[in-house]
C-alpha positions in Angstrom: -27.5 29.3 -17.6 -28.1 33.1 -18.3 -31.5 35.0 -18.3 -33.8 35.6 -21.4 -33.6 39.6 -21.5 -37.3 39.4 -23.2 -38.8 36.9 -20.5 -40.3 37.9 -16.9 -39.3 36.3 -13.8 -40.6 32.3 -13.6 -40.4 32.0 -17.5 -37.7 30.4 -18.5 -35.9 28.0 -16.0 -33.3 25.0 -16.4 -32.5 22.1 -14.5 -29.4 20.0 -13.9 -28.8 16.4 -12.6 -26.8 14.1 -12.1 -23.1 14.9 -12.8 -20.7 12.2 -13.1 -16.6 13.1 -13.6 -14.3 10.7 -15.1 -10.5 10.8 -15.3 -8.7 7.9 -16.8 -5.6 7.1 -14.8 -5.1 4.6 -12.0 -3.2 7.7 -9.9 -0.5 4.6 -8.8 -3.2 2.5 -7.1 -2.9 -0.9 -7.3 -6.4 -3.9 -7.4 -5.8 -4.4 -3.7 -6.1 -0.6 -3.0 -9.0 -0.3 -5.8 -10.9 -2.9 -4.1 -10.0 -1.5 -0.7 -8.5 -5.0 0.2 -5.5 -4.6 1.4 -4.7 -8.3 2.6 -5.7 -9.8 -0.8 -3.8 -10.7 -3.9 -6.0 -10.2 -7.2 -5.0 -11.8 -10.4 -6.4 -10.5 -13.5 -6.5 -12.5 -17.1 -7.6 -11.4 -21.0 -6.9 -8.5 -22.6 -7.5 -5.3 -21.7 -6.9 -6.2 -18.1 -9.2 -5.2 -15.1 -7.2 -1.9 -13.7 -7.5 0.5 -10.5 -9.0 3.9 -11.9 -8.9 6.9 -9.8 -11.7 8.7 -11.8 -14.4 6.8 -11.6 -15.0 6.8 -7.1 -17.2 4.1 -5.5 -20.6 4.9 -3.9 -19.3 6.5 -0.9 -17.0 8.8 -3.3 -13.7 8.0 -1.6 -10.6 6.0 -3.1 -10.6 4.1 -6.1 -12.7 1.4 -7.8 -11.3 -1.7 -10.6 -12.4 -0.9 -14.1 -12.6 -3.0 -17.3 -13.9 -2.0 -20.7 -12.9 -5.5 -23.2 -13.9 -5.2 -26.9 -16.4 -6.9 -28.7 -15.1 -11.0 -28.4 -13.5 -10.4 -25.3 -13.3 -12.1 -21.7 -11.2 -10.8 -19.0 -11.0 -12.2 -15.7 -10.1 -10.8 -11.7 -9.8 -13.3 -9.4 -8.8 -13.6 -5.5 -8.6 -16.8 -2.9 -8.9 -16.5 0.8 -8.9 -18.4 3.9 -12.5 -18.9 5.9 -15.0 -17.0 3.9 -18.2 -17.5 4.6 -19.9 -14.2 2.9 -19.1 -11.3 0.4 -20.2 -7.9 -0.5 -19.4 -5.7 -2.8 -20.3 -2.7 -4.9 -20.9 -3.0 -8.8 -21.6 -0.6 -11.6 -22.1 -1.2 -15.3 -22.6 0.7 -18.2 -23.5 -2.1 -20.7 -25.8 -2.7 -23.8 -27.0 -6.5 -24.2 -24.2 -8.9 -24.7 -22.2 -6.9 -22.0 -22.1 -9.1 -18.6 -19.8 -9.3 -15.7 -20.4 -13.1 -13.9 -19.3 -13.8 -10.7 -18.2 -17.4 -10.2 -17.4 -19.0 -6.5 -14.9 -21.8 -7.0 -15.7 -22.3 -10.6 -19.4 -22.2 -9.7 -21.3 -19.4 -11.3 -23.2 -17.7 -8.5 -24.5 -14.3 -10.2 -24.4 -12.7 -13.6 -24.8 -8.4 -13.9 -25.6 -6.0 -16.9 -27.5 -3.1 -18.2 -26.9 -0.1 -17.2 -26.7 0.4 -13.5 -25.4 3.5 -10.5 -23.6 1.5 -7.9 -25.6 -0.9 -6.0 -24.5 -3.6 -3.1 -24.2 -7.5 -4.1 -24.3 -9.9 -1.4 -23.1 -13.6 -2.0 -23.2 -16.0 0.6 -20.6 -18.8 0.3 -21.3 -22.7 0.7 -18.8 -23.4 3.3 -16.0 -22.0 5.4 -12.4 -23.2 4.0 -10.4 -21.7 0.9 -12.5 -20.1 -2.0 -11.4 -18.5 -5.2 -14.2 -15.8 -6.0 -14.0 -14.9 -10.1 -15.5 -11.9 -11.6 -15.7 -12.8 -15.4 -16.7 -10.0 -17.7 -17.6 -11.1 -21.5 -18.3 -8.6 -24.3 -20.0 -9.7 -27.1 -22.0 -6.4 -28.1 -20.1 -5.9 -31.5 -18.4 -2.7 -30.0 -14.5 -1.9 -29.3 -12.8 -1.5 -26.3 -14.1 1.7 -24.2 -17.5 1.3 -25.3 -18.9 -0.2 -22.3 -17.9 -0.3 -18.7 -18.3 -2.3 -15.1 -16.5 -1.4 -12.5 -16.2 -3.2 -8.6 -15.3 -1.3 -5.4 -15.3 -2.0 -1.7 -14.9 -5.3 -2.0 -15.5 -7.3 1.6 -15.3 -10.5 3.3 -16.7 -12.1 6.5 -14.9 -15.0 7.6 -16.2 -18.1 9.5 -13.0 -20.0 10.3 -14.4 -21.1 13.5 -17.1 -23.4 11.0 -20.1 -22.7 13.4 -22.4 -21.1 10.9 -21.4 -17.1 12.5 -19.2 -14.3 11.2 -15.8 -13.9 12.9 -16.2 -10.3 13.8 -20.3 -10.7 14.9 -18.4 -13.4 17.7 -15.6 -11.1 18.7 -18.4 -7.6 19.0 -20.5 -9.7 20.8 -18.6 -12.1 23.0 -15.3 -11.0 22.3 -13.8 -14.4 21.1 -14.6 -17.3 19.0 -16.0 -19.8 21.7 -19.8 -19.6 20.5 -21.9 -21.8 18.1 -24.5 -21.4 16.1 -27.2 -23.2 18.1 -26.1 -21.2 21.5 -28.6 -18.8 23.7 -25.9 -17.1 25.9 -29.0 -14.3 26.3 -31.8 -16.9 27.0 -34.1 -14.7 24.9 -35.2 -18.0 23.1 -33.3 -17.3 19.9 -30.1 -18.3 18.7 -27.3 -17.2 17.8 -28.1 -18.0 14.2 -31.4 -16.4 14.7 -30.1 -13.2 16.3 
């Protein structure tokens, strides 16, 4: 922005907004680092595949985030399976014209379906039991458009785990009581709510 020579002061004035940097390249990452899981292996199916991308930083602006752009016709798929899940979170962003949508599917089961054109924003699923569960996110273009056209991307991908099968989060027993011994139905505070409750 430079100053009009011919205006006074409060004249002329400009306004910016809302910058957003991308860099294609995963920068060596791998899904599990993308997604910030570590102890989970992530499968990815269809053409172009699901990738880590280093440019394009979740919503707290650190790391990496999985990125797929399919063409027009095209379904990929990124898939993981865990032990004791009871809940998961994680951060989405699209940018999609209709006939663009990434579905999340729980054991086959579809549980949520995204699109539009959206900044990153938290997705909480809660699962139907503890045990083994394969979460899917299934993205389907059929907007007419080629590859690189439209975009979703997932980050900070998280689990709580109920292995215990009492209806509580792992790590809200072991804050709270330091082990796994409680149940759902339990008072230990005799506050008149339980543990569920609370």
């Amino acid at each position: 922005y430079s100053k009009s020579y011919y205006d006074s002061s409060g004249l002329d004035r400009g306004w910016l907004d809302y910058v957003e940097f991308y860099s294609p390249g995963s920068g060596g990452a791998t899904l599990a680092d993308a997604l910030d899981t570590p102890g989970l292996t992530w499968t990815t199916s269809g053409s172009p595949a699901w990738t880590p991308q280093a440019g394009v930083y979740g919503p707290y602006g650190n790391g990496n985030s999985a990125e797929a752009s399919p063409g027009s016709g095209q379904e990929i798929s990124l898939s993981t399976t865990a032990q004791g899940m009871s809940s998961i979170f994680f951060d989405s962003k699209l940018r999609s014209k209709t006939g663009f949508s990434l579905a999340v599917f729980v054991d086959g089961s579809l549980s949520r379906t995204l699109g539009g054109i959206t900044d990153w924003r938290l997705e909480q699923i809660d699962l139907p039991s503890t045990g083994n569960h394969t979460v899917e996110f299934r993205l389907t273009d059929n907007t007419g458009q080629a590859a690189g056209e439209n975009f979703a991307w997932i980050d900070n991908f998280r689990i709580h785990f109920d292995n215990d099968a009492v209806g509580l989060w792992d790590n809200w027993e072991n804050y709270y009581f330091g082990n796994l011994d409680q149940d759902g139905l339990g008072d230990p505070d005799a506050d008149g709510s339980s543990n569920l409750q609370e």
